[in-house]
VONU-823179 format. One record per residue (C-alpha): x, y, z; residue in three letters; residue number from 1. Coordinates in nm, 4 decimals, m for minus. Each point is the difference from the previous one (the first is absolute). Layout:
<guvexs>
+----------+----------+----------+-----+-----+
!       xx !       yy !       zz !   r !   k !
+----------+----------+----------+-----+-----+
!        X !        Y !        Z ! ALA ! NUM !
...
+----------+----------+----------+-----+-----+
</guvexs>
This chain:
<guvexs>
+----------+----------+----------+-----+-----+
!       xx !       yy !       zz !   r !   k !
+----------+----------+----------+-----+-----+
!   3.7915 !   6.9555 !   2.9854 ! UNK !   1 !
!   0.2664 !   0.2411 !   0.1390 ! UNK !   2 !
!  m0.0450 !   0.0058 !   0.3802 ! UNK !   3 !
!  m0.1520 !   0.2306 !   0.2412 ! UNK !   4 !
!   0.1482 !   0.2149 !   0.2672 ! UNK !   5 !
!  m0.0579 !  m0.2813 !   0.2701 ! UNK !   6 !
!   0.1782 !  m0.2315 !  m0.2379 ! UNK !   7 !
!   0.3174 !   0.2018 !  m0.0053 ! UNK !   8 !
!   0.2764 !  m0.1516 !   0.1704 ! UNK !   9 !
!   0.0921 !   0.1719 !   0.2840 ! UNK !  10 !
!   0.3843 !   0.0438 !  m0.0667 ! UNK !  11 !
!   0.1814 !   0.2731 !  m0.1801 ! UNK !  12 !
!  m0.0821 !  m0.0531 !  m0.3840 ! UNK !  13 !
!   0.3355 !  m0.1755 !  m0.1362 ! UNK !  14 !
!  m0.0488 !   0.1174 !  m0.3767 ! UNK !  15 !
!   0.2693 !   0.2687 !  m0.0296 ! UNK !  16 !
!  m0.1020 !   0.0989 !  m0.3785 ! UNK !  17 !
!  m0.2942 !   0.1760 !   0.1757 ! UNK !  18 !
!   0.1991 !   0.2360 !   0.1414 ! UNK !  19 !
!   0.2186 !   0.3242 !  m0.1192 ! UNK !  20 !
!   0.3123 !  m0.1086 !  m0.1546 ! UNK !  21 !
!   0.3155 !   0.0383 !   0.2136 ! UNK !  22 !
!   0.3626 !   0.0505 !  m0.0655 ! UNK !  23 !
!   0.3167 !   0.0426 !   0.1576 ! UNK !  24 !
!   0.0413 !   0.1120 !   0.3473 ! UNK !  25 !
!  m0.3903 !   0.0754 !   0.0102 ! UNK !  26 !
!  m0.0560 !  m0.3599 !  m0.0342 ! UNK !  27 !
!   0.3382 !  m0.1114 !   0.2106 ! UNK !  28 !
!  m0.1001 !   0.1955 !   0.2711 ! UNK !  29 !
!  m0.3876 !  m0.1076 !   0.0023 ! UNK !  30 !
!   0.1571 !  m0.3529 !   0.0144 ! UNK !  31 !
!   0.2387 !   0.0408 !   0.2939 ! UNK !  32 !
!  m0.3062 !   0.1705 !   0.1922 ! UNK !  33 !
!  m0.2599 !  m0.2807 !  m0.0638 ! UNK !  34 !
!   0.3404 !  m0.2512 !   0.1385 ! UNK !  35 !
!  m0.0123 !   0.2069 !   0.3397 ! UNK !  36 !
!  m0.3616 !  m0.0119 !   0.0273 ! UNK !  37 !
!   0.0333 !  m0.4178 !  m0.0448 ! UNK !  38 !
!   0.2682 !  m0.0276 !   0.2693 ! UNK !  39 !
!  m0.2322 !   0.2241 !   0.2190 ! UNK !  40 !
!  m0.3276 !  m0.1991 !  m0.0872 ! UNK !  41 !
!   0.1935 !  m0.4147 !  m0.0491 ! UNK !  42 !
!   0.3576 !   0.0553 !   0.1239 ! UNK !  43 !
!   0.3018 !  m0.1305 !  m0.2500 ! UNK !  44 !
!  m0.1372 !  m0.3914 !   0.0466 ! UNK !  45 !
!  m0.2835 !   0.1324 !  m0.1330 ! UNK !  46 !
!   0.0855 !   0.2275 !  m0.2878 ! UNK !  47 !
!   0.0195 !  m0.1266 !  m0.3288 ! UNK !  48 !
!   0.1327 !   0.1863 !  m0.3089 ! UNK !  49 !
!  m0.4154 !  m0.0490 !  m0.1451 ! UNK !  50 !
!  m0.1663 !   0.1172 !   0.2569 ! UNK !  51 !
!   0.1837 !   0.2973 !   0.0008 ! UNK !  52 !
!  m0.0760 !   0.0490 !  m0.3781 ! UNK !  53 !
!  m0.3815 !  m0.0114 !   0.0859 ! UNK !  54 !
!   0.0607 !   0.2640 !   0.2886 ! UNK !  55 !
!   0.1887 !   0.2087 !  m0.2602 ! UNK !  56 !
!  m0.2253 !  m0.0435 !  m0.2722 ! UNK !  57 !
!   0.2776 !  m0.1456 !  m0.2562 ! UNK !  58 !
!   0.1306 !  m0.3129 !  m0.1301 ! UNK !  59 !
!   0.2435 !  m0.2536 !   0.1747 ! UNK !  60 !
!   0.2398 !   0.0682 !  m0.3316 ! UNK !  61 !
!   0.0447 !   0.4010 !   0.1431 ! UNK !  62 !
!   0.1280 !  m0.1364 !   0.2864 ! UNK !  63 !
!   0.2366 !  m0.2561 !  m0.1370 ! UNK !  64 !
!   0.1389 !   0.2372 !  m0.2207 ! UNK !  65 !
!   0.1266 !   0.1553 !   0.3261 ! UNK !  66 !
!  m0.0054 !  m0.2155 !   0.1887 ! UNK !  67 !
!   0.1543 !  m0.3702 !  m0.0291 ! UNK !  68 !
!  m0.1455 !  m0.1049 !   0.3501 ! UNK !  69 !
!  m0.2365 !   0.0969 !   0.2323 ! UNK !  70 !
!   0.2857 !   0.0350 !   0.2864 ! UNK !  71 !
!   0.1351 !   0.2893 !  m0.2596 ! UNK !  72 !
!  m0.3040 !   0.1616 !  m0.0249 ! UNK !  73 !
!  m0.0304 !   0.0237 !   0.4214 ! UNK !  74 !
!   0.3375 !   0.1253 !   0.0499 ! UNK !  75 !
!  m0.0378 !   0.2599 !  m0.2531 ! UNK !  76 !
!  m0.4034 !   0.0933 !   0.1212 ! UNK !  77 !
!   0.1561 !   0.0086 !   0.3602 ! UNK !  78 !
!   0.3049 !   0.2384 !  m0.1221 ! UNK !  79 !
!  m0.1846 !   0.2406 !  m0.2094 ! UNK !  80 !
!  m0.2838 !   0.0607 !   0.2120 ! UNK !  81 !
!   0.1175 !   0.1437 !   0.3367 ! UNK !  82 !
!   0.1349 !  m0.2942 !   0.1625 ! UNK !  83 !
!   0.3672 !   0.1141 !  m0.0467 ! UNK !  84 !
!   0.1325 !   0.3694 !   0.1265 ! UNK !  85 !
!  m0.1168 !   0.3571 !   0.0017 ! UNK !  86 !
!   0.2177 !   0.3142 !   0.0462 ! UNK !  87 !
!   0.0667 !   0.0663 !   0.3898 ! UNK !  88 !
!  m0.0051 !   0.3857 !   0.1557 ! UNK !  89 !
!   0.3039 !   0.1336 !   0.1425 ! UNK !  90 !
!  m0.0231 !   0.0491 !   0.3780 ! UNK !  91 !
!   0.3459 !   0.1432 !   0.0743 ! UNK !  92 !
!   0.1503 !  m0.3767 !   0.1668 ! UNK !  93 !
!   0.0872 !  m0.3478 !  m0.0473 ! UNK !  94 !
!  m0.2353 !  m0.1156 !   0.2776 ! UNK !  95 !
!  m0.2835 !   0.1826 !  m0.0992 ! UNK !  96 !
!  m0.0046 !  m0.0713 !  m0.3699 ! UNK !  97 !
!   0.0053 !  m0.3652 !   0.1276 ! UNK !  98 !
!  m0.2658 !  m0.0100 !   0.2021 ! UNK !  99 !
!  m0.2055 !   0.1979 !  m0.2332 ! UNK ! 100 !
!   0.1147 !  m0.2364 !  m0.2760 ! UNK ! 101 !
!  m0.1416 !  m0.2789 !   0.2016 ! UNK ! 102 !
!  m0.3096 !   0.1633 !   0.1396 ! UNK ! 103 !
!  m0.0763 !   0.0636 !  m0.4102 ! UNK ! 104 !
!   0.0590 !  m0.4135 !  m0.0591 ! UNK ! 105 !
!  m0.2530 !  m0.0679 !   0.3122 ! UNK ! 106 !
!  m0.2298 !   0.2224 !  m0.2145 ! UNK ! 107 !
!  m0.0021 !  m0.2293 !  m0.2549 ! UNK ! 108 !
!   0.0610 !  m0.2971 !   0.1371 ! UNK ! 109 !
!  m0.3844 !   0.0517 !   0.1649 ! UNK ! 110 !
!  m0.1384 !   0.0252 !  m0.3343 ! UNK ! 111 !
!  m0.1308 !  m0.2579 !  m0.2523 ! UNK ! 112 !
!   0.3158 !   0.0248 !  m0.1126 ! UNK ! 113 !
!   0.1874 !  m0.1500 !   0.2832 ! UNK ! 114 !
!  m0.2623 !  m0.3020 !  m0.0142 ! UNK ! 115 !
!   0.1542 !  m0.0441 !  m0.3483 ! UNK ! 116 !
!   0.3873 !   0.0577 !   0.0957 ! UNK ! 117 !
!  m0.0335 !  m0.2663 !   0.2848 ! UNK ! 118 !
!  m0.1970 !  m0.2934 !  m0.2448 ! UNK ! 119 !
!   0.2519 !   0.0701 !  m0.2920 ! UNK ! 120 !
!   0.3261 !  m0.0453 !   0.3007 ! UNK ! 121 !
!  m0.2054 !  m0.3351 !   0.1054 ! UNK ! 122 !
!  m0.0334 !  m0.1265 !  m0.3465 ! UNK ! 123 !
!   0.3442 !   0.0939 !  m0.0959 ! UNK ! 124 !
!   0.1235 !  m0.2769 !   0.2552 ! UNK ! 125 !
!  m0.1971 !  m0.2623 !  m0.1471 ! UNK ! 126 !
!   0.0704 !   0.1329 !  m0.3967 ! UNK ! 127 !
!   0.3719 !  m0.0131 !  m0.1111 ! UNK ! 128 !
!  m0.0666 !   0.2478 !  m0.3133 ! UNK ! 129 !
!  m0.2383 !   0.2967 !   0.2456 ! UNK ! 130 !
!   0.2979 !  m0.0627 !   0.2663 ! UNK ! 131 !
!   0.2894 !   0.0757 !  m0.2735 ! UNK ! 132 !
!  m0.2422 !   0.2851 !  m0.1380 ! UNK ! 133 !
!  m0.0748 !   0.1826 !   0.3010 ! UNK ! 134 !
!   0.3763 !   0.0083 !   0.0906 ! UNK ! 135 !
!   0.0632 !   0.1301 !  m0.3227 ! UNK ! 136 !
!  m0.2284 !   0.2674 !  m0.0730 ! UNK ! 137 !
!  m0.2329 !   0.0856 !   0.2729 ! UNK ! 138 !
!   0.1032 !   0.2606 !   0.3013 ! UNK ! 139 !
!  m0.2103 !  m0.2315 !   0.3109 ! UNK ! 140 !
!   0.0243 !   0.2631 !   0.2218 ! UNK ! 141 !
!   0.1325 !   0.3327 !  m0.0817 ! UNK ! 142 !
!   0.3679 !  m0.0476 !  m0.0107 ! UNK ! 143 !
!  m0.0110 !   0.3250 !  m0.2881 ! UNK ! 144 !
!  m0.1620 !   0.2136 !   0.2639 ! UNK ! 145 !
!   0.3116 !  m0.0980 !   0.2342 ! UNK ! 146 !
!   0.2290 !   0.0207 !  m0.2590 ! UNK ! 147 !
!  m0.0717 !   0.3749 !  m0.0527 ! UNK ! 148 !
!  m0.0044 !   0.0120 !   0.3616 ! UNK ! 149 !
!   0.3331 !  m0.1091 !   0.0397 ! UNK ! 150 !
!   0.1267 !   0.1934 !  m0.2707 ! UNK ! 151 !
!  m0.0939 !   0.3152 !   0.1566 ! UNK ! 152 !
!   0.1516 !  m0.0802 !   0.3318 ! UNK ! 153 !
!   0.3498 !  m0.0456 !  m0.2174 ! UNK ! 154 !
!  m0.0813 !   0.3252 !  m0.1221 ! UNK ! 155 !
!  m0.0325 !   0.1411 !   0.3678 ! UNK ! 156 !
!   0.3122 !  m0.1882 !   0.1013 ! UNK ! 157 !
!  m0.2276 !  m0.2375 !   0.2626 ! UNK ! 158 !
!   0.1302 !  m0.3186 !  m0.1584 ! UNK ! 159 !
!   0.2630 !  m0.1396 !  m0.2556 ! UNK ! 160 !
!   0.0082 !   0.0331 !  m0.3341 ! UNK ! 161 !
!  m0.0210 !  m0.3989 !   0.0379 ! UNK ! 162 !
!  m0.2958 !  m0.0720 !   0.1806 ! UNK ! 163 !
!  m0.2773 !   0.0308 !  m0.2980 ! UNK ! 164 !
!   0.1487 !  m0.2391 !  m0.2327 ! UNK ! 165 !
!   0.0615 !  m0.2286 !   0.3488 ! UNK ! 166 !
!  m0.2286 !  m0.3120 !   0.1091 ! UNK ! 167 !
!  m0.0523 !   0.2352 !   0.2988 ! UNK ! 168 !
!  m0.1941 !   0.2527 !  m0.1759 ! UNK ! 169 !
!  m0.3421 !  m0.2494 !  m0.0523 ! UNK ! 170 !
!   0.0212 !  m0.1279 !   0.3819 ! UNK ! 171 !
!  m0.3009 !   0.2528 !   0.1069 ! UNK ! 172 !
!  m0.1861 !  m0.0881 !  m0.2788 ! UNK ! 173 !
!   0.0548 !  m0.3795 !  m0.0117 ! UNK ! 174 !
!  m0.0953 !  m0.0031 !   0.4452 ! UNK ! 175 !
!  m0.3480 !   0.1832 !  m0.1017 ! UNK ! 176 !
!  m0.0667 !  m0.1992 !  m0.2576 ! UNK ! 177 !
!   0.0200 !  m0.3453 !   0.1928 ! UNK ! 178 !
!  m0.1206 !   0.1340 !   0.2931 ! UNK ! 179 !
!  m0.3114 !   0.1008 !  m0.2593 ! UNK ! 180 !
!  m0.0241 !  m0.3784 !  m0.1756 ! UNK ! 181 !
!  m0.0024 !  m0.1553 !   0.3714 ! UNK ! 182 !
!  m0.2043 !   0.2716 !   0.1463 ! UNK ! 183 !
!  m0.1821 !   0.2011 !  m0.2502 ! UNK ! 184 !
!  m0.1339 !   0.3318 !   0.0268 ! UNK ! 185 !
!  m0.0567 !   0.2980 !   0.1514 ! UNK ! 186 !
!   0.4004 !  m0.0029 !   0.1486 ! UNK ! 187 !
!   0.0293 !   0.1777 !   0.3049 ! UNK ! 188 !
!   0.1877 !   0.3126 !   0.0189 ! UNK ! 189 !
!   0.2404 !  m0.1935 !   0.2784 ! UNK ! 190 !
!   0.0360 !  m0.2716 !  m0.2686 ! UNK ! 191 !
!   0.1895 !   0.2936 !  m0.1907 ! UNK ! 192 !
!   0.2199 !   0.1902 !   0.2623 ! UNK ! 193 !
!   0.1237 !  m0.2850 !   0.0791 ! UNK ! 194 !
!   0.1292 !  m0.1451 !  m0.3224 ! UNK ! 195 !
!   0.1457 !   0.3811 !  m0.0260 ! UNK ! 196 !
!   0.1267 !   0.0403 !   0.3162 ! UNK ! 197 !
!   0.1256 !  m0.3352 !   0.0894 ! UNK ! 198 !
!   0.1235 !  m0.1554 !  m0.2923 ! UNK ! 199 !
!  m0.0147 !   0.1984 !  m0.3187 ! UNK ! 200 !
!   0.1978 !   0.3637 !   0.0858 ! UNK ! 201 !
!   0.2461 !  m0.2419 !   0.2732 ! UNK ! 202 !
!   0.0701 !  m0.2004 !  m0.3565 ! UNK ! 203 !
!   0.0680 !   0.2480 !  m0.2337 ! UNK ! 204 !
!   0.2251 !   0.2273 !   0.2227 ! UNK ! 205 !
!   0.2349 !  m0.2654 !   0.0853 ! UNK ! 206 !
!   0.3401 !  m0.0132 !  m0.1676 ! UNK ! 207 !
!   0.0242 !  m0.2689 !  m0.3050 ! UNK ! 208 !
!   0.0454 !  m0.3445 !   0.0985 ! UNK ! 209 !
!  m0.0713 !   0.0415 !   0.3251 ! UNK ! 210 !
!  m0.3537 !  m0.0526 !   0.1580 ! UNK ! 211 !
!  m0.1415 !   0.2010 !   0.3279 ! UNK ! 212 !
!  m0.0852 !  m0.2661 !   0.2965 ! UNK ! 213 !
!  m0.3624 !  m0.0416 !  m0.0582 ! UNK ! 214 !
!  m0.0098 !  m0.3376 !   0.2315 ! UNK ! 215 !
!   0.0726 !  m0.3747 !  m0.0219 ! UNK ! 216 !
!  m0.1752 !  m0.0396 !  m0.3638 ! UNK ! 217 !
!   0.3150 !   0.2519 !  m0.1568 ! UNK ! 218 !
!   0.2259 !  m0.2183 !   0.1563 ! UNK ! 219 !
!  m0.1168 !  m0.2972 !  m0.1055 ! UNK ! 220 !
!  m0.0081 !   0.1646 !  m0.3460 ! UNK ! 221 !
!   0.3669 !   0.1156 !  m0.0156 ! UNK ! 222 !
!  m0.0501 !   0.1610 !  m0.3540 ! UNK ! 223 !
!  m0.0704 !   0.3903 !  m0.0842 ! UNK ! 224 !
!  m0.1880 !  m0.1027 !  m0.2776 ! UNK ! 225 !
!   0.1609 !   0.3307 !  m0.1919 ! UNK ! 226 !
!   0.0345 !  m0.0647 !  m0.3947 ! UNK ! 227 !
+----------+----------+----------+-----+-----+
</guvexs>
């Protein structure tokens, strides 16, 4: 006797040959949405590469075809769908592009989305192949918003020709983003002046291989850190 309504189970019905056939980056990209909705809802620990096929209404081989590993398919969900950069407007100056480059990340960091960025950064020290993955190929924090920052300000003659391909040019980026993971969100405005102010524009306008005096910590350090 087929069942009634009240014997329905009360999950999203896993038999994909119900629904509209889907190929290519139709399919892909309902795949990689029904991955961020998992990591929302369950977190990476939770995710696994089936339930993600129920959520997208397709089989487990779709994704395997893809995707070897369900680490692959996060780091690709994450990069695709507005967790990596956006193009910045030009406000005339170094400083101010920064700040509105990092006003932008607090943005997002408030979002669902920074929920996701700061579980996938606490997995990826506890999962070898997510750690080497996220280095690889996802942007954690807008470095390609700084990057045409910086570019611009080599443009305008503010900085060196030097600085964007330098370990200096992801220092704003890399100070919001831990003071985010210890801290979370909303950032305060202060938060961000004074990563600009007091550490950021001081480190990129100061000659290569040297370091401005920023305190005990630098000298401690001894390194520039340049590449």
């Amino acid at each position: 006797m087929p069942p009634t309504n009240g014997d329905a189970p009360d999950r999203m019905d896993g038999d994909h040959r119900r629904n509209p056939r889907r190929r290519g980056e139709e399919l892909k990209n309902a795949i990689l949405a029904a991955a961020l909705d998992e990591l929302a809802e369950v977190g990476y620990a939770g995710l696994t590469m089936e339930r993600v096929a129920v959520r997208a209404r397709t089989g487990k081989a779709a994704l395997y075809r893809r995707w070897p590993s369900r680490a692959e398919l996060v780091v690709d969900a994450c990069t695709v769908h507005h967790l990596s950069d956006a193009d910045m407007p030009d406000t005339g100056a170094l400083r101010t592009d920064v700040i509105a480059a990092l006003r932008q990340l607090c943005l997002r960091l408030a979002t669902s989305h920074g929920d996701i960025l700061r579980g996938l950064l606490t997995e990826a020290m506890r999962d070898p192949e997510l750690a080497q993955l996220v280095r690889e190929r996802v942007h954690t924090a807008g470095p390609g918003q700084i990057q045409s920052v910086l570019l611009r300000a080599v443009a305008r003659g503010e900085i060196e020709p030097w600085i964007p391909a330098s370990r200096r040019a992801t220092v704003a980026v890399d100070l919001l983003r831990n003071h985010y993971l210890l801290h979370g969100a909303p950032i305060p405005e202060g938060v961000i002046t004074e990563i600009v102010d007091d550490v950021y524009l001081p480190l990129l306008l100061a000659p290569r291989g040297a370091l401005p005096n920023t305190g005990p910590g630098q000298a401690a350090n001894g390194t520039s850190g340049d590449s």
